[in-house]
TITOR-533102 format. One record per residue: residue in three letters; x, y, z of N, C-alpha, C in turn. Coordinates in steps of 0.05 Angstrom, whole numbers, plus 32768, in hexadecimal, padded with zeros to 4 digits. Example, Ala and Ser with C-alpha at 12.3 -4.5 7.8 and 13.67 -1.06 7.14 Angstrom:
<nodes>
ALA81087F8E809C80F67FA6809C81087FBE809C SER81017FD3808E81117FEB808F81028001809D 
</nodes>
This chain:
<nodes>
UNK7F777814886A7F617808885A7F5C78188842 UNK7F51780A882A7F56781E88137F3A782B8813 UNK7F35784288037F1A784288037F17784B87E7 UNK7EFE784387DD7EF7783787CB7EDA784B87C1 UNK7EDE785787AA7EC2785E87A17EB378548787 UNK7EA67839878D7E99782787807E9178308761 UNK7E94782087507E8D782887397E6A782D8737 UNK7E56783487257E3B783087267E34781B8715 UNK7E1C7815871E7E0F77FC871B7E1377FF86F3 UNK7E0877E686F37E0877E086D77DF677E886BC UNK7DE077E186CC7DC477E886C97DB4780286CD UNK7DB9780D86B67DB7782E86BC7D9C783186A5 UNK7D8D784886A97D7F7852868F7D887858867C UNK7D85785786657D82786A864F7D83787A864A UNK7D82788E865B7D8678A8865D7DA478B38665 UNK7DA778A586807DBD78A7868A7DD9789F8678 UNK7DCC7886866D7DE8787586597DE97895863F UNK7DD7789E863C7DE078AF86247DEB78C88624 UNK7DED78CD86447DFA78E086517E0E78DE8657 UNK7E2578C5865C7E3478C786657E4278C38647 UNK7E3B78B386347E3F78BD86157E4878D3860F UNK7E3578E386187E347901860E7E51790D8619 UNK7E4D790786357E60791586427E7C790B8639 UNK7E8878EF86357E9878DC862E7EA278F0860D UNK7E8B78F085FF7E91790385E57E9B791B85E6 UNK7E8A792785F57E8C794485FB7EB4794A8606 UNK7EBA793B86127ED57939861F7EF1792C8615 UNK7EE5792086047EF9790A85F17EF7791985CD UNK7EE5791B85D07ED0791985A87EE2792F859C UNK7EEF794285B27EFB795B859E7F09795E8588 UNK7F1D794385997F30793A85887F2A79328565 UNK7F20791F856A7F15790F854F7F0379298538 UNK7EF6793E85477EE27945853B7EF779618532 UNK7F0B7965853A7F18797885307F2979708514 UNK7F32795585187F41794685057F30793E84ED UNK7F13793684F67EFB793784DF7EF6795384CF UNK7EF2796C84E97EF4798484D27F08798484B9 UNK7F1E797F84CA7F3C798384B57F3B7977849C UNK7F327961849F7F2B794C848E7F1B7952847C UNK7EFF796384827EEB796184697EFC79848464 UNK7F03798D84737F0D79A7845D7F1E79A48448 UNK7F32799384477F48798F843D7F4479788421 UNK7F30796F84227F28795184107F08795B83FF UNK7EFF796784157EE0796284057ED679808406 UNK7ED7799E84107ED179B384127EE079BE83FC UNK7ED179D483ED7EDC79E583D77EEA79FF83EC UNK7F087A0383E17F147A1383EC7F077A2783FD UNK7EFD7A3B83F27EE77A5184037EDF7A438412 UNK7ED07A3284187EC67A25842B7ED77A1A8449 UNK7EEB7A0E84347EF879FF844B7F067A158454 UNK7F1D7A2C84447F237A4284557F1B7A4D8464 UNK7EFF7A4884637EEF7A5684797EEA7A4C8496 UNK7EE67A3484927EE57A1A84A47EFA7A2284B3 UNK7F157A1C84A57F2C7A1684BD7F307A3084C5 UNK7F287A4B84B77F2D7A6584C77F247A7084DA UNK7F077A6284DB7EEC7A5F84F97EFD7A50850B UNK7F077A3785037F127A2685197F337A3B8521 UNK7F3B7A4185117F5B7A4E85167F4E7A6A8530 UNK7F357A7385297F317A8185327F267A88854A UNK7F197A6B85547F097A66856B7F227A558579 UNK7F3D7A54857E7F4F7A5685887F4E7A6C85A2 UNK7F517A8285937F557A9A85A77F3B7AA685B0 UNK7F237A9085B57F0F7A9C85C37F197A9D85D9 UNK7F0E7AAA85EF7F127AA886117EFF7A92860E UNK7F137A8B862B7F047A6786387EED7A6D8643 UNK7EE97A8A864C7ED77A8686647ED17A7A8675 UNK7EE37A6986837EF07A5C86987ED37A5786B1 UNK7ECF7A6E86BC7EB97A7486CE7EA27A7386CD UNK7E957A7786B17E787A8086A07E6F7A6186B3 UNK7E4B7A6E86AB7E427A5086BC7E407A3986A1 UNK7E437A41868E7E377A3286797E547A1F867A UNK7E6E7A2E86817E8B7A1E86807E897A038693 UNK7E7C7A1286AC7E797A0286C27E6279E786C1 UNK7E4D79EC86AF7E3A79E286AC7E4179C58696 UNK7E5879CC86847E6479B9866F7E7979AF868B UNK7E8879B4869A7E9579A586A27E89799786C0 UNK7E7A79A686CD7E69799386DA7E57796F86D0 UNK7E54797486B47E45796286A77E52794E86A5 UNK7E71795986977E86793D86897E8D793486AF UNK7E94794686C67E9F793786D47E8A792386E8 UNK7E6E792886E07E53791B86F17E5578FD86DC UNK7E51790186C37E4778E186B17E6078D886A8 UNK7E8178E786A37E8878DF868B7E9C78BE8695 UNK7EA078CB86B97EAF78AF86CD7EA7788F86C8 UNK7E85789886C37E6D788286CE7E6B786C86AF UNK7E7B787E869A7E77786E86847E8578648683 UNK7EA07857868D7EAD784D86857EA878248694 UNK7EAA782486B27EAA784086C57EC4783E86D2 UNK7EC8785086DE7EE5785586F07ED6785B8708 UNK7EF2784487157EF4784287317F0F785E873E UNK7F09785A87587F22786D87607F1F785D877A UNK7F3A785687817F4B784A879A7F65786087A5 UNK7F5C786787BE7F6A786F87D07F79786287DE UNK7F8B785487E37FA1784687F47F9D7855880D UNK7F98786B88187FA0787C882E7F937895882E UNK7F7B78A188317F6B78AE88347F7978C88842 UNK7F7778BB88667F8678C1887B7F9B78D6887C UNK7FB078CC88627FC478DC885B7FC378F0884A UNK7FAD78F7883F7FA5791A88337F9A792D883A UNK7FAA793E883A7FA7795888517F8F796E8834 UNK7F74796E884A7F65797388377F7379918827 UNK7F77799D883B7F8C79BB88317F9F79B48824 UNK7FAB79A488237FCA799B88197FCB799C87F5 UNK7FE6799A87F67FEC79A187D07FFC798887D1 UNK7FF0798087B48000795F87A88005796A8796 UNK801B7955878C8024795D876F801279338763 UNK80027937875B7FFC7913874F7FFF790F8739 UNK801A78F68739802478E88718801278D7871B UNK800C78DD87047FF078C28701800078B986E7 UNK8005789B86E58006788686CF7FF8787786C6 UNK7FFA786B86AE800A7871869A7FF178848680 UNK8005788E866D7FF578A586667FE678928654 UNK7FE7787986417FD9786E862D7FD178818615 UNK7FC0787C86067FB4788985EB7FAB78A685FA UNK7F9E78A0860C7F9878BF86147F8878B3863A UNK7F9678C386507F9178BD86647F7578C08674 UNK7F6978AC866B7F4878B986797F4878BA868F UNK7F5A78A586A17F55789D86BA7F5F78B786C6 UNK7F6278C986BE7F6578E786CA7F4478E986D4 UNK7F3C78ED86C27F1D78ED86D17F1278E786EB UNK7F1978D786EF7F2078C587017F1D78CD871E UNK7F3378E387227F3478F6873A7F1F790D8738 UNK7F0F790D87297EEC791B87307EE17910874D UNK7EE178F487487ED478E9876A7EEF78F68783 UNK7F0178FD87797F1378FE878F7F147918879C UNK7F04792F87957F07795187A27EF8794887B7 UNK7F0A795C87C57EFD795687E37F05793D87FB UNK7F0F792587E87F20791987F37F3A791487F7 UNK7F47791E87E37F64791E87DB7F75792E87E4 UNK7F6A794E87E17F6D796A87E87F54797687E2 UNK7F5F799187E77F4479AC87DE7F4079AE87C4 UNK7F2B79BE87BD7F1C79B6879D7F3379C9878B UNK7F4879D0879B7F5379E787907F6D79CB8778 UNK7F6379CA87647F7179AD87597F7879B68736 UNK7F8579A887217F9479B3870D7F9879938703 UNK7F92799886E97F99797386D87FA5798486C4 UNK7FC8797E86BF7FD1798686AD7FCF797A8690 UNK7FD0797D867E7FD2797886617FE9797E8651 UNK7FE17973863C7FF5797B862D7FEA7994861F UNK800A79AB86177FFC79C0860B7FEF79BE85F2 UNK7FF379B385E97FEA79AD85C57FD479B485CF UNK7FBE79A685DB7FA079A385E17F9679C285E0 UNK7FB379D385F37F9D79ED85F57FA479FE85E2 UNK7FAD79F585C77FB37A0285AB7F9A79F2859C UNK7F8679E485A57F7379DC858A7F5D79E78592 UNK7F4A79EB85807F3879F2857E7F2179DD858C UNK7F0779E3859C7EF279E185B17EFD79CD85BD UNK7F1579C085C67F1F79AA85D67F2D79C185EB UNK7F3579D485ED7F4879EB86037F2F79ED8612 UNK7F1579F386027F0679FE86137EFC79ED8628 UNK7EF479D8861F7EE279C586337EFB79B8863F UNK7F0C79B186387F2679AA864C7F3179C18664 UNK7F3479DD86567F3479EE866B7F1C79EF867D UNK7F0479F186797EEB79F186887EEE79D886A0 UNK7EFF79C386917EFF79A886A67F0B79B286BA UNK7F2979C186B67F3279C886C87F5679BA86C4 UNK7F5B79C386AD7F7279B0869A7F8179C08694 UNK7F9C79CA86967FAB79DC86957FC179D28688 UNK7FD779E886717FE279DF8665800179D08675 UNK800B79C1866D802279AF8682803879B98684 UNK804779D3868D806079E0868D806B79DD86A4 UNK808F79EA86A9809279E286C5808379FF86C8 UNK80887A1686BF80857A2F86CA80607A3586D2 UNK804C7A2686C180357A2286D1802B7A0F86DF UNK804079F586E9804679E58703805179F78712 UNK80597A06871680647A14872580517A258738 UNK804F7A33872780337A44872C801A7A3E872E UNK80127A2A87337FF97A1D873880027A0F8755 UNK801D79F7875B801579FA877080237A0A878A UNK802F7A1F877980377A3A878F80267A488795 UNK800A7A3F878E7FEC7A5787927FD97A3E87A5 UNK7FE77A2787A67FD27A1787B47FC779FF87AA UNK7FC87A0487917FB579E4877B7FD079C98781 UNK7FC179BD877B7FC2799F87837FC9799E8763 UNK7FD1798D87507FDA7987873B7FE179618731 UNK7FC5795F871E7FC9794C87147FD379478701 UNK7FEC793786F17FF8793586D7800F791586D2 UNK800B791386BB801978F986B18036790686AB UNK804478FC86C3805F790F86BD806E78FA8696 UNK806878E18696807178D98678806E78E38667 UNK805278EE8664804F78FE864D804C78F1862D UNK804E7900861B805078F08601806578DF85FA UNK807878DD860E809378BF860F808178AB860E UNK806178AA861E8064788E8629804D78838611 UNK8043789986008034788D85F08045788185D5 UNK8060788A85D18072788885C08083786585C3 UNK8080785E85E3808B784885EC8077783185F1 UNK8058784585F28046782B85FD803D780C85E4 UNK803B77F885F8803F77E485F0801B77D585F4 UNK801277C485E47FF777AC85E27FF577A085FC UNK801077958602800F777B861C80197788862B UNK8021779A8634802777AA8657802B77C58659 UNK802977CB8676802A77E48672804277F28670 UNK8049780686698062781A8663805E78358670 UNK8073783C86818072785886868097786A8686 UNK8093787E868080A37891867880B578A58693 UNK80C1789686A380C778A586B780DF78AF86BF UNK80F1789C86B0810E789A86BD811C78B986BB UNK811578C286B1812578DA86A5810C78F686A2 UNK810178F286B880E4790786BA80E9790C86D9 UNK80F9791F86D980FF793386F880EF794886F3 UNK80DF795686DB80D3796F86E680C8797C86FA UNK80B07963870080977963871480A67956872C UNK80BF7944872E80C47946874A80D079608754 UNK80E0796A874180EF7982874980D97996874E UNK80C1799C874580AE79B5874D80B179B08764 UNK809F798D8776808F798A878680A3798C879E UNK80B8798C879580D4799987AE80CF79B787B6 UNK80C979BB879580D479DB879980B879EC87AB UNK80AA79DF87AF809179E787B5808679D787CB UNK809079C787D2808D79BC87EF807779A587F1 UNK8072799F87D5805A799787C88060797987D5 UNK8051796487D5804B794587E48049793587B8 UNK8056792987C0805B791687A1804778FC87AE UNK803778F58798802078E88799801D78D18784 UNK802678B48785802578A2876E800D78998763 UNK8003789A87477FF4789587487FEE787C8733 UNK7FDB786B87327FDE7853870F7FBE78518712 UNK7FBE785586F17FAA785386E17FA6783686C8 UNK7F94782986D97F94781086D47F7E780E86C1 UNK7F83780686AE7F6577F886997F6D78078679 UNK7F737824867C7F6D783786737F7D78318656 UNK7F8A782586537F957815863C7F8A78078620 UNK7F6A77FB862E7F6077F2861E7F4B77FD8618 UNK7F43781586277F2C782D861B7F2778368604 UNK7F44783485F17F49783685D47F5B781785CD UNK7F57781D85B17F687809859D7F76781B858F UNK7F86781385887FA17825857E7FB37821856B UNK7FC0782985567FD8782885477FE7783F854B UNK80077835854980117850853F802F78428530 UNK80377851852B805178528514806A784B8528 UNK8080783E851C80957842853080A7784B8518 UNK80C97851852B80D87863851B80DB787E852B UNK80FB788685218100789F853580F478BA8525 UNK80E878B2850D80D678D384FA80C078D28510 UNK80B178BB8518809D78B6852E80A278CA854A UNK80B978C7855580C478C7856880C578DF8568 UNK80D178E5855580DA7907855180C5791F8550 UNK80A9791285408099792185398084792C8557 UNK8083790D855D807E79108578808379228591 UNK80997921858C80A7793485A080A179538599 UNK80A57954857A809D79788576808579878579 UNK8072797585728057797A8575804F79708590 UNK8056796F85A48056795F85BD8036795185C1 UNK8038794385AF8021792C85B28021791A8595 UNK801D78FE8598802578F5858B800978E98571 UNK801378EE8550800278E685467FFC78CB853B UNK7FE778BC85457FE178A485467FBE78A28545 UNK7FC3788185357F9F787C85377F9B7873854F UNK7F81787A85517F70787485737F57786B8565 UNK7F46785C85747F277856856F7F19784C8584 UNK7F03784F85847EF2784185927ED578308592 UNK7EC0783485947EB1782F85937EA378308575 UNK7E9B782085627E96782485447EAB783E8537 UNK7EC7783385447ECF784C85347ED8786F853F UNK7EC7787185547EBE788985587ED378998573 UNK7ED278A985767EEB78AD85957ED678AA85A6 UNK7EBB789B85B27EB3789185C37EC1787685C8 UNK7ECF788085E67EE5785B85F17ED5785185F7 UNK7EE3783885F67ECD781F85FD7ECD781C8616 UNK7EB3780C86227EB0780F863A7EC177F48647 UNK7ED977FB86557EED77ED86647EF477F48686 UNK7EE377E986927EF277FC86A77F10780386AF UNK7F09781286B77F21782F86C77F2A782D86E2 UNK7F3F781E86E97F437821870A7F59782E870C UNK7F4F784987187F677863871F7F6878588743 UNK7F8B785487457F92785387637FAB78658763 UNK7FA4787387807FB5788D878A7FC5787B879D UNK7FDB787F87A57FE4787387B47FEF788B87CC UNK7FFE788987D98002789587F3801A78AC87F2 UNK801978BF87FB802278DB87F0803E78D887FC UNK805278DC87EF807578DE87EF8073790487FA UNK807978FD881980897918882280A379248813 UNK80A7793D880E80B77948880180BB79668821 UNK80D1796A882180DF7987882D80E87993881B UNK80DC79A9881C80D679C1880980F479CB8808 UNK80FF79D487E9811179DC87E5811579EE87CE UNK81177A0787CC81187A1487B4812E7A17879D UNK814379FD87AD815379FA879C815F79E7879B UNK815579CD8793815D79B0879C817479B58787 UNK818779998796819C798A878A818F79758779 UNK819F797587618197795E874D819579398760 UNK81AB793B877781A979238780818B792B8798 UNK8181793B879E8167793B87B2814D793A879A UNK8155793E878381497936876F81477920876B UNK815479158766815978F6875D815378DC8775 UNK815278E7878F814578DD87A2813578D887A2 UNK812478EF879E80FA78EE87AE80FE78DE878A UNK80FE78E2877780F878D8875F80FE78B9875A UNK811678B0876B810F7890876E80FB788A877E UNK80F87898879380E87892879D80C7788B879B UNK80C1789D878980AB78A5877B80A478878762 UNK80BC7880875A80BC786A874A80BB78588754 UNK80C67850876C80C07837877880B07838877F UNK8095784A8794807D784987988066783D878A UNK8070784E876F805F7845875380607829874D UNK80797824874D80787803874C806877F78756 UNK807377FA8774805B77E98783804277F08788 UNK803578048785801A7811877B801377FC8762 UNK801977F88755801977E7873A801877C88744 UNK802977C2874D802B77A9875B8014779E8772 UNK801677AE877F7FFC77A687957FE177A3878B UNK7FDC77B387727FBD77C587697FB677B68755 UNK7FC577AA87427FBC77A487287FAF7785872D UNK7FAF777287437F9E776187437F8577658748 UNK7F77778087577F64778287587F5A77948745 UNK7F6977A087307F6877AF871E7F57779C8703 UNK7F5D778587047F61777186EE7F70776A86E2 UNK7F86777886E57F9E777A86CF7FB7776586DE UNK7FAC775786E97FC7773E86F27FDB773786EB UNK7FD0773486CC7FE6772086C08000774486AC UNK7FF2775D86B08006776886AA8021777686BF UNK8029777986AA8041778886BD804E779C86AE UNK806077B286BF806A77CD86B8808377CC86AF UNK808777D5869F809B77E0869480A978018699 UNK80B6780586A780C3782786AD80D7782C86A3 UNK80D7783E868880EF784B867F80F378688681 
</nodes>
């Protein structure tokens, strides 16, 4: 039986709606508001000025995160209490039963879209899934910008390598990440969804190497949270790839990187046993990794009528 942690009611205060705003901003807004600095330095600030600007920001790079501080804890307690409820996102468990609260997952969550909220998502899930001991990878770019490392690290967002997949869940963490990556925002399409898999062994090969349980996951809605353009062409393609994240317009709400409110239905589906090997064969590779894809499929298949999304369908390259 699935179990289900209901979205909240509709009908909220005023208070509350401007909180989960806040938090929604606070978590998203970095982006846009770093690109706005750039912007008035470069166009409308007198040199001294703006040298100064981007040398505060070049420079508040290499603050420490302070990871632990309560004030860290206190910003990411906030975004993960309101920022779910704004959207809102659901989270569906297929199989409860089958997570060993101690146990280490490796969770592909799909598809990545403009930017993956339905990560969020698994906030309702500590304590149910596994132990709080948990990791949402990113992309590294994020933890090269300025006040987005911090409150992303505070979330609990780590940069996406194999060598700190490795090491995260050889210490115990559980690890959430979009193994597509910036492929799938390069491929994604208006009318269906697209994900980036065929040729993405990294994260199966850790979750071998580490004895780790492979975990499918689809992120349903999260597509239309933004409106979007981007360029096509292999300069696109290319640029993409170097800067590993891709540059494109996003918008939302009047404009603003507040997404619009669409709901979010994150479903986990049922954990793929793996026998631990510290030195798989490319074909014990290529095994658990179809495997992992066909799950997804039908994770996709089963979910998306009650998702809303009926009339779409997946695309896997």
């Amino acid at each position: 039986m699935d179990s289900r942690v209901d979205p909240p009611e509709l009908r909220v205060s005023l208070s509350i709606r401007i909180r989960r705003v806040v938090a929604v901003f606070l978590w998203l807004g970095g982006i846009h508001v770093a690109l706005f600095i750039l912007f008035v330095c470069l166009s409308l600030l007198p040199s001294p000025w703006a040298t100064a600007v981007l040398g505060l920001q070049f420079v508040s790079i290499f603050i420490p995160l302070y990871e632990n501080s309560q004030f860290a804890q206190r910003v990411a307690n906030f975004i993960f209490t309101h920022a779910p409820d704004y959207f809102p996102m659901e989270l569906v468990v297929e199989d409860p039963a089958a997570f060993d609260p101690n146990g280490v997952y490796v969770f592909g969550a799909e598809p990545h879209s403009i930017l993956p909220v339905g990560l969020l998502g698994f906030s309702k899930s500590i304590g149910q899934l596994s132990s709080s001991k948990m990791r949402i990878g990113a992309t590294s770019a994020i933890f090269h910008s300025p006040i987005i490392r911090h409150i992303w690290s505070w979330m609990g967002m780590v940069p996406v390598s194999k060598k700190l997949l490795l090491k995260y869940l050889e210490n115990g963490y559980s690890v959430i990440l979009v193994p597509g990556g910036v492929r799938e925002v390069l491929l994604m399409e208006h009318d269906h969804e697209v994900v980036f898999l065929r040729k993405r062994y990294g994260f199966v090969r850790a979750a071998i190497k580490t004895g780790s349980s492979l975990v499918p996951c689809f992120m349903f809605g999260q597509k239309y949270v933004y409106r979007w353009w981007k360029p096509k062409g292999k300069l696109f393609a290319y640029l993409s790839r170097t800067i590993l994240f891709s540059p494109l317009a996003f918008w939302g709400v009047f404009g603003t990187p507040i997404p619009y409110q669409k709901p979010v239905c994150v479903v986990v589906g049922k954990p793929i046993d793996v026998k631990k090997n510290l030195q798989p064969s490319d074909e014990e590779v290529q095994e658990v990794h179809a495997k992992f894809i066909s799950s997804l499929e039908e994770l996709f298949d089963k979910h998306k009528g009650y998702a809303g999304c009926t009339d779409s369908h997946l695309s896997i390259y």
